[in-house]
KOLPAMI-864901 format. One record per residue: residue in three letters; x, y, z of N, C-alpha, C in turn. Coordinates in pm, whole numbers, plus 50000, padded with zeros to 5 digits. Example, Ala and Ser with C-alpha at 12.3 -4.5 7.8 and 13.67 -1.06 7.14 Angstrom:
BEGIN
ALA513194943150780512304955050780513204967050780 SER512854977550708513674989450714512905000350787 
//
This chain:
BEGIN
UNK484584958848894485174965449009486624968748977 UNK486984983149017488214984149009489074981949131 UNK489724972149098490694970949237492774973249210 UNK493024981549264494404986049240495154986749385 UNK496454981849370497764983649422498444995149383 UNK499135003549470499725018649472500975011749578 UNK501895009549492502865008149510504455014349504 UNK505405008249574506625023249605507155016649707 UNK508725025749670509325024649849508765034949877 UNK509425034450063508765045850167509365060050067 UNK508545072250087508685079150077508005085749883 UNK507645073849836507095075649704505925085349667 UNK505145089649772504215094149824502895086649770 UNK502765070649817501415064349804500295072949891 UNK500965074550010499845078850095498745092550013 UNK499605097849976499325114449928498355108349783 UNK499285102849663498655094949590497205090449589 UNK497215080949669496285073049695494875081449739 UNK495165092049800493935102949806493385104449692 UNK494175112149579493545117949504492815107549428 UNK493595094949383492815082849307491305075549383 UNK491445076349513490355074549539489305082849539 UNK489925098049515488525109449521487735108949390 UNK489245105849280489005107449130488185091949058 UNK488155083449134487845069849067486625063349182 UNK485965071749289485485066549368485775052949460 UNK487015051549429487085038149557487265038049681 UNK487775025449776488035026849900489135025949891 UNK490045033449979491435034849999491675023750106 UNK492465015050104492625004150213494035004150239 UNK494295011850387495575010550421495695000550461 UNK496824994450512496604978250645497014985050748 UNK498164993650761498135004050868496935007550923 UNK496625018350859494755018150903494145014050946 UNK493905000750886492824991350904493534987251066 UNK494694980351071495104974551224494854981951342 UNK495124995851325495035007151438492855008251453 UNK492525009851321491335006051326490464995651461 UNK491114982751361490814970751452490964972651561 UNK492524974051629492994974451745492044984051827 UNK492125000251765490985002951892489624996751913 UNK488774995751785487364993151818487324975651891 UNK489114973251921488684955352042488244952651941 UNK488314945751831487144935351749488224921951763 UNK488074911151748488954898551819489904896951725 UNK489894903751634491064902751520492324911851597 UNK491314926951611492334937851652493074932551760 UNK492424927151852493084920052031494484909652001 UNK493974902151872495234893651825496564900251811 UNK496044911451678497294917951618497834925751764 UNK496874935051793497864941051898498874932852051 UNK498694920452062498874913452168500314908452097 UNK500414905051926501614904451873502394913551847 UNK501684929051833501964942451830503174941551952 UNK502404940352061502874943852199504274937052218 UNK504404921752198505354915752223506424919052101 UNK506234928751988507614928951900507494923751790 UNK506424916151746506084902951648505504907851516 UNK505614905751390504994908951278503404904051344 UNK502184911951257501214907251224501174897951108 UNK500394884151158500884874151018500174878150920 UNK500174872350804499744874050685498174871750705 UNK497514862150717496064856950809495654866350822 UNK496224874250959495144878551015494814892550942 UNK495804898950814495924911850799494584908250676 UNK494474897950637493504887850481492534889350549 UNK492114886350709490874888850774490594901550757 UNK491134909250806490734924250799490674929950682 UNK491294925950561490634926750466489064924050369 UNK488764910050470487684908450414486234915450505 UNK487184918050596485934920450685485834936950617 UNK486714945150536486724954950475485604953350329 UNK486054942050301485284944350177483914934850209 UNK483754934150316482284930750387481794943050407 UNK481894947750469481604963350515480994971850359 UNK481614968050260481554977450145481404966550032 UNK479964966050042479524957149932479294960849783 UNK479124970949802478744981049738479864992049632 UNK481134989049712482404994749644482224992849537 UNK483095003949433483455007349287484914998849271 UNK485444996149395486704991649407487835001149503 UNK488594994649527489894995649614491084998249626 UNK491475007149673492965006249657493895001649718 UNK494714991949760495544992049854496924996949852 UNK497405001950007498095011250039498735001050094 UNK500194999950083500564990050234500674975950188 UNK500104969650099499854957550120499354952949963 UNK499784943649946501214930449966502454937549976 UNK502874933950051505044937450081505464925050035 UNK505124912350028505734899650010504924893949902 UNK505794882949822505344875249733503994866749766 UNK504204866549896502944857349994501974861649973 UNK502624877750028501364884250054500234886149937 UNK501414886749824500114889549681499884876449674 UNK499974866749689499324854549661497734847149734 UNK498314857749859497094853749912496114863849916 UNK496164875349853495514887949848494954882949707 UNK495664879649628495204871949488494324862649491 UNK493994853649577493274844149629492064846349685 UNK492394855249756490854862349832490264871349710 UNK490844878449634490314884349510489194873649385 UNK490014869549389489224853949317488214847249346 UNK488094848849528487084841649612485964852249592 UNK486154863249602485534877549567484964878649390 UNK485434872449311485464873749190485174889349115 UNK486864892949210486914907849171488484909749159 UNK489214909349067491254903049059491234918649047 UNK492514916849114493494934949053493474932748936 UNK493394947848920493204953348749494574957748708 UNK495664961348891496884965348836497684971048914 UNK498854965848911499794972849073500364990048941 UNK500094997849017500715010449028501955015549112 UNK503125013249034504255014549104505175023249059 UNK505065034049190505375047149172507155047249159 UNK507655054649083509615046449066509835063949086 UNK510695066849195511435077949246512965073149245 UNK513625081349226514835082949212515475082249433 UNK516165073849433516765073249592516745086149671 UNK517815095749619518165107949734516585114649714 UNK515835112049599514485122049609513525114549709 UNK513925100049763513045094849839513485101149966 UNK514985097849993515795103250146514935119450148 UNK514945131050076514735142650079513525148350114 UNK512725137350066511035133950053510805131850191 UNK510945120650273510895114650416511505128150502 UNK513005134350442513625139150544512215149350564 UNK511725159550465510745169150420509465170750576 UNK509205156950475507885149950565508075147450738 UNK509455143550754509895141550927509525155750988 UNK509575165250917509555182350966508115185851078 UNK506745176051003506135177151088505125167351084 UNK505755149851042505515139351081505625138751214 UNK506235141151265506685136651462507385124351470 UNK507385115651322508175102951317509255104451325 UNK510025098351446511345096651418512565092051362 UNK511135082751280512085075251181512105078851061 UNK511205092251030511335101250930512165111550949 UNK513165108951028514205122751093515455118951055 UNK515995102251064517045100051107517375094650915 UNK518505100150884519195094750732519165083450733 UNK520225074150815520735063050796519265054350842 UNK518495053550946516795047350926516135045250817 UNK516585057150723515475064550604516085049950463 UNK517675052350505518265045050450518055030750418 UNK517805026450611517655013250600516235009150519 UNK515075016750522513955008250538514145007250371 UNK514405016250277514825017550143515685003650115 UNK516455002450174517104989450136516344974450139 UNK515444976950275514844966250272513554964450185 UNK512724975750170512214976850075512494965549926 UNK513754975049883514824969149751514934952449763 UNK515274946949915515174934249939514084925349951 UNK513174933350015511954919150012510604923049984 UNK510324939649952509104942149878509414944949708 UNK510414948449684510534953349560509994938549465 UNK510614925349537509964915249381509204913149343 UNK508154917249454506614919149394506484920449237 UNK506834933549216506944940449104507354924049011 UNK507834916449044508274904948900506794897048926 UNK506314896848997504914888749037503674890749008 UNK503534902648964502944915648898503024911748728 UNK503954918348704504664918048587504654903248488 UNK504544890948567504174875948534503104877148471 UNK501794883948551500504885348503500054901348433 UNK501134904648393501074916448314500274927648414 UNK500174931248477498994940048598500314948748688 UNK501634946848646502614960548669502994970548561 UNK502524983148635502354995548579503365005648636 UNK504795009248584506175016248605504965030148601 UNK505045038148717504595054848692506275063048748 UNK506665071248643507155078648695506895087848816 UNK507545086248916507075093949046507615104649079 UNK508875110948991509545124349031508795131048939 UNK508595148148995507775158148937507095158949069 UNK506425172749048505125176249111504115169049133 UNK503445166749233502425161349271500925158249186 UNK501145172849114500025170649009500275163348862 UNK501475165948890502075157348742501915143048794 UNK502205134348898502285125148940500855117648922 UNK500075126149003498435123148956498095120448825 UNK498285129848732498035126248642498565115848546 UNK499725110648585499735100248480499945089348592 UNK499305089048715498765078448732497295077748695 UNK496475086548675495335086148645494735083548473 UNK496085084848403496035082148295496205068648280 UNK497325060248317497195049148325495495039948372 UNK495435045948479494235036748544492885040048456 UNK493085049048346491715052748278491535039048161 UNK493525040148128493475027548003493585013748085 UNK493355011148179493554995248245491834989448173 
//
């Protein structure tokens, strides 16, 4: 099974990414975004949790986002493998995503981490705010912050990765099709 991480700060274009690798490699694309808004509408007792912490302001914990993961790769027994979008942001998070992989006896094959240059990320988001409707794809100094935090508490992943050799630097500036392709080159030699 191929299972991969598509990784980046905001604006790297995983989302966009992550299409084409799943059209080109047959997998499931697994946002956690997704999946929560998922949950949350269809009421399933996971979704009722997250959104009730949703509501009050509160992260979704780590738990319950590992549930909805498995209940993902319940659903799809059958998968070629996965991609995730979104998820791990924290050292935790890959540890326990690493864990459930193992329980699965199916490990990432390899974080894919897309490296853009800063103002091409700000330019990228500003681009995308045009007819995102996000407002937090509008505002500079927002665009700014989440980039920083990014840099602060998702970026070390990448050393956690890199421990177990399964981090993969893709250049992410260029065209979209250039981008594809040498992520798709990489994931041919994993």
């Amino acid at each position: 099974m191929l299972n991969l991480i598509l990784f980046g700060p905001p604006g790297a274009g995983k989302g966009t990414q992550a299409q084409f690798l799943t059209q080109s490699f047959d997998l499931i694309h697994l946002s956690t975004g997704d999946l929560l808004r998922q949950e949350i509408k269809a009421e399933t007792p996971l979704g009722k949790e997250a959104k009730q912490l949703i509501d009050k302001g509160e992260l979704v914990p780590d738990q319950v986002v590992i549930e909805m993961i498995k209940n993902k790769f319940a659903a799809n027994p059958d998968a070629k493998g996965f991609i995730f979008d979104g998820f791990p942001r924290t050292v935790a998070q890959a540890k326990a995503l690493d864990k459930l992989m193992e329980e699965n006896k199916t490990p990432i094959k390899g974080m894919l981490c897309l490296e853009v240059e800063r103002q091409e990320l700000i330019d990228r988001i500003l681009f995308r705010g045009k007819t995102s409707g996000r407002s937090d794809d509008q505002d500079v100094w927002i665009i700014e912050k989440r980039i920083s935090v990014y840099n602060k508490k998702t970026a070390p992943i990448k050393d956690y990765y890199e421990a177990q050799n399964k981090h993969f630097p893709i250049d992410g500036m260029g065209s979209v099709a250039e981008i594809t392709s040498r992520l798709k080159e990489t994931v041919r030699s994993l």
